[in-house]
C-alpha positions in Angstrom: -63.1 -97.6 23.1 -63.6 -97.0 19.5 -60.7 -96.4 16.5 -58.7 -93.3 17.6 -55.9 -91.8 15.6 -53.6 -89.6 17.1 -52.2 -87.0 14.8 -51.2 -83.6 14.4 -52.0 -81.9 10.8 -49.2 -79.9 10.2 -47.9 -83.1 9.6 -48.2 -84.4 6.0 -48.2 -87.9 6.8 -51.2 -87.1 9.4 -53.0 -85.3 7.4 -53.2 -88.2 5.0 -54.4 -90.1 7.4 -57.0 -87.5 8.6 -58.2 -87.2 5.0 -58.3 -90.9 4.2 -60.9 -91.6 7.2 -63.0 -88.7 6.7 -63.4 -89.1 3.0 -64.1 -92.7 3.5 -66.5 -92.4 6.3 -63.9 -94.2 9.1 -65.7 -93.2 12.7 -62.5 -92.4 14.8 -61.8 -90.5 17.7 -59.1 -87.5 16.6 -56.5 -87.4 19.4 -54.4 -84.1 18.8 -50.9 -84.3 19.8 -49.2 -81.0 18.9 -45.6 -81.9 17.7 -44.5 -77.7 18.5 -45.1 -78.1 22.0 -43.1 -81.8 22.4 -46.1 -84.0 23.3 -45.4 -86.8 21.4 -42.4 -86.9 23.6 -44.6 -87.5 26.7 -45.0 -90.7 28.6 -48.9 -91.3 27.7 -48.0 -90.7 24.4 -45.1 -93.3 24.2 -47.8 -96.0 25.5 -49.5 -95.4 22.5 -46.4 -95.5 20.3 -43.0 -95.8 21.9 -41.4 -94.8 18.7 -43.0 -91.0 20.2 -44.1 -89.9 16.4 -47.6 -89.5 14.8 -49.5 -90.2 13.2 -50.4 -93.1 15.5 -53.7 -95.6 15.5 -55.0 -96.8 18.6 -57.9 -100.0 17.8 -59.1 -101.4 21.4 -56.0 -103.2 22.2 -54.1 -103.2 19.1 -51.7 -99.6 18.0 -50.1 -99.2 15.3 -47.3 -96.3 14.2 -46.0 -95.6 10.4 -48.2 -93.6 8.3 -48.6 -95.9 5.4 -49.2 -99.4 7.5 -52.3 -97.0 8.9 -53.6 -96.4 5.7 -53.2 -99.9 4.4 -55.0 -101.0 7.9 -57.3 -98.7 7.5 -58.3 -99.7 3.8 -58.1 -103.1 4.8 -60.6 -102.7 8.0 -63.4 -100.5 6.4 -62.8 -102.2 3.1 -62.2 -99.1 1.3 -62.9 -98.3 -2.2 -60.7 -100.6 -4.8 -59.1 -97.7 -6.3 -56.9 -96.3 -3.3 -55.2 -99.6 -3.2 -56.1 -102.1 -6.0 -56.8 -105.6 -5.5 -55.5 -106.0 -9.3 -52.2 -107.5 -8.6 -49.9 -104.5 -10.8 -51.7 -101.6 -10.1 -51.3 -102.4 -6.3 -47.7 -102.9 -7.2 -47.6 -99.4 -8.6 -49.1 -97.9 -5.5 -46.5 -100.0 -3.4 -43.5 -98.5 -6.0 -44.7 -94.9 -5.2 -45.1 -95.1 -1.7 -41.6 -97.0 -0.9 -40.0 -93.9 -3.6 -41.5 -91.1 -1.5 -40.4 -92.1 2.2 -36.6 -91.4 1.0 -36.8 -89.1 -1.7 -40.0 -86.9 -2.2 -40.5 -86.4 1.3 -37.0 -86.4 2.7 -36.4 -83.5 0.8 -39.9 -81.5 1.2 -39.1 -82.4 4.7 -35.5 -80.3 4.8 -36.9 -77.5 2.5 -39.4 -76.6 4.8 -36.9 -76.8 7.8 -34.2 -75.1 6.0 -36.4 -72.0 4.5 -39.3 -71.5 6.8 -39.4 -73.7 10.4 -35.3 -72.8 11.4 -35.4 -69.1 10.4 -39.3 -68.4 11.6 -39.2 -71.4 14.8 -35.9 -71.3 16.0 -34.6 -67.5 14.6 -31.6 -69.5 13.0 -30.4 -68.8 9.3 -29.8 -71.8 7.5 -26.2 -71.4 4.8 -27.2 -70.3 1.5 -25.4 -72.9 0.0 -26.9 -75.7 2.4 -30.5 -74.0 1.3 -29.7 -74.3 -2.4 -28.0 -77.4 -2.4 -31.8 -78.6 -0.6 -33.8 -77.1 -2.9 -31.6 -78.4 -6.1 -32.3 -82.6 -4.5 -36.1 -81.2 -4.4 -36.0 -80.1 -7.8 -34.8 -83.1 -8.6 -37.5 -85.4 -6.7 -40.0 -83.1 -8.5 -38.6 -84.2 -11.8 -38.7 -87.7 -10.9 -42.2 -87.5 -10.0 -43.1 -85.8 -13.3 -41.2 -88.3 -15.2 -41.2 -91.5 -13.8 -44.5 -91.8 -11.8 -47.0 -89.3 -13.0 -45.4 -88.8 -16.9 -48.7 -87.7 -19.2 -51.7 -89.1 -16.7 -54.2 -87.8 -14.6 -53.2 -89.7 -11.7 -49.9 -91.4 -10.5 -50.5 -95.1 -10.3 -53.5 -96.0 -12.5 -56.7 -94.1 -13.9 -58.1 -93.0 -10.6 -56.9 -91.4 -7.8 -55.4 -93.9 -4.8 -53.5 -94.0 -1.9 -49.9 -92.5 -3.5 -51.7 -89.1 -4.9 -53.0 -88.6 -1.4 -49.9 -89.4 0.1 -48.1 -87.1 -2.6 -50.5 -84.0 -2.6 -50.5 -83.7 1.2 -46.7 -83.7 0.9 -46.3 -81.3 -1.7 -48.8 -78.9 0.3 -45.4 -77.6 2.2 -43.6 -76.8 -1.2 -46.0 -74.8 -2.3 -46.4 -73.3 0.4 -42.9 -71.9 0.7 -42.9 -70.6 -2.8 -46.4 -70.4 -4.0 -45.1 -68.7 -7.3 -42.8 -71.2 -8.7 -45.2 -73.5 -8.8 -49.3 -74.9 -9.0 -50.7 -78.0 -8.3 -53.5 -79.5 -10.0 -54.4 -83.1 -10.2 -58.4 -84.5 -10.5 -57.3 -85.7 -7.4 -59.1 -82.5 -6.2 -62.1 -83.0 -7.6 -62.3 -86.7 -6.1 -61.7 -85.1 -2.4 -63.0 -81.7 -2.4 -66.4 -82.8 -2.7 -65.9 -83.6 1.1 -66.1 -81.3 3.7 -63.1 -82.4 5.7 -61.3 -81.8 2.9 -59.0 -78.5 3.5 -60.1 -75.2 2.3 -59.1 -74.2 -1.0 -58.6 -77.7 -2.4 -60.4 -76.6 -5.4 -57.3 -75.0 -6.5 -55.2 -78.2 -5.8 -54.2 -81.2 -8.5 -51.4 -83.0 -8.2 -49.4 -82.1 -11.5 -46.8 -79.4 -10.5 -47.4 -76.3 -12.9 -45.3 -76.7 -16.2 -43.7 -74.6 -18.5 -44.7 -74.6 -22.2 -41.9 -77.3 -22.8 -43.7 -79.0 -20.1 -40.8 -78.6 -17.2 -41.4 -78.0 -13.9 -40.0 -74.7 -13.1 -37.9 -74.3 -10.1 -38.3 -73.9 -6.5 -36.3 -71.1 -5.3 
């Protein structure tokens, strides 16, 4: 048995994943475990990945579990190209810096916006506090100002001069965002003209790039 990835893609991390092997050609096997209906909290999936989360990499033999140690294996297998993670010693260092940030900060609070505002009141028909709501969307604000200042600042891309492994990581996180308040905010990046060439590539991606949508002082506005 060939590479298969187990992943369901209204998960950001697995859709990373999922774009990263089809933009780059990776033959795999797409094993669709659907998070809504509990299946990665089955016993065939927990042989796979007792941690019971996705996405997940099945090699022959050999799994793996954690979204960015797939991506880096992944790179590392198919020797990907240089840019998504640089053999040059500080821009792979930059990639690294942006990818440890997100895991508590970008996507921890993407994560809880889009419980708080659209998965507890729509899923589960439970109202989340107003103040709970805006004290989440205040820490995303927040995370959304650190990415425009520290990582991204006046550049094209986050780590380096051409897109890598932390813009995908980033844009599929901040397709949830967007999503819940498609107003307040744009994203555009070159990032999208590097994937959207590709047909796996989600529709519409010609109206994604990376940089949240500024005002004239060059702020992000707010999510509300």
């Amino acid at each position: 048995m060939g590479l298969e990835l187990y992943l369901d893609l209204l998960s950001q991390p697995c859709r990373a994943v999922y774009i990263f092997a089809k933009k780059n050609d990776i033959p795999f096997e797409l094993r669709t475990v659907e998070l809504l209906k509990g299946q990665h909290h089955s016993d065939a999936f927990a042989q796979v990945n007792p941690l019971r989360k996705v996405p997940a990499l099945k090699d022959g033999d050999f799994t793996l579990a954690e979204s960015v140690a797939i991506l880096l294996y992944l790179s590392r297998k198919y020797k990907a190209p240089d840019h998504w993670y640089p053999q040059d010693l500080q821009a792979r260092a930059r990639v690294d810096e942006y990818l440890a940030w997100q895991h508590t900060a970008l996507r921890s609070s993407c994560t809880r916006a889009m419980w708080q505002k659209m998965m507890c009141p729509v899923i589960l028909g439970e109202q989340v506090a107003p103040e709970t709501l805006a004290s989440t969307l205040a820490e995303l604000d927040w995370c959304l100002q650190l990415l425009e200042d520290k990582f991204l600042k006046d550049e094209d891309f986050l780590a380096g001069p051409h897109i890598s492994m932390a813009d995908l990581v980033a844009i599929t996180e901040l397709m949830h965002p967007l999503h819940l308040a498609p107003s307040s905010h744009s994203l555009s990046v070159p990032a999208a003209r590097s994937l959207k060439a590709d047909p796996s590539w989600p529709p519409g991606a010609s109206a994604w790039r990376l940089r949240w949508g500024r005002t004239s002082s060059r702020r992000p506005t707010k999510l509300s």
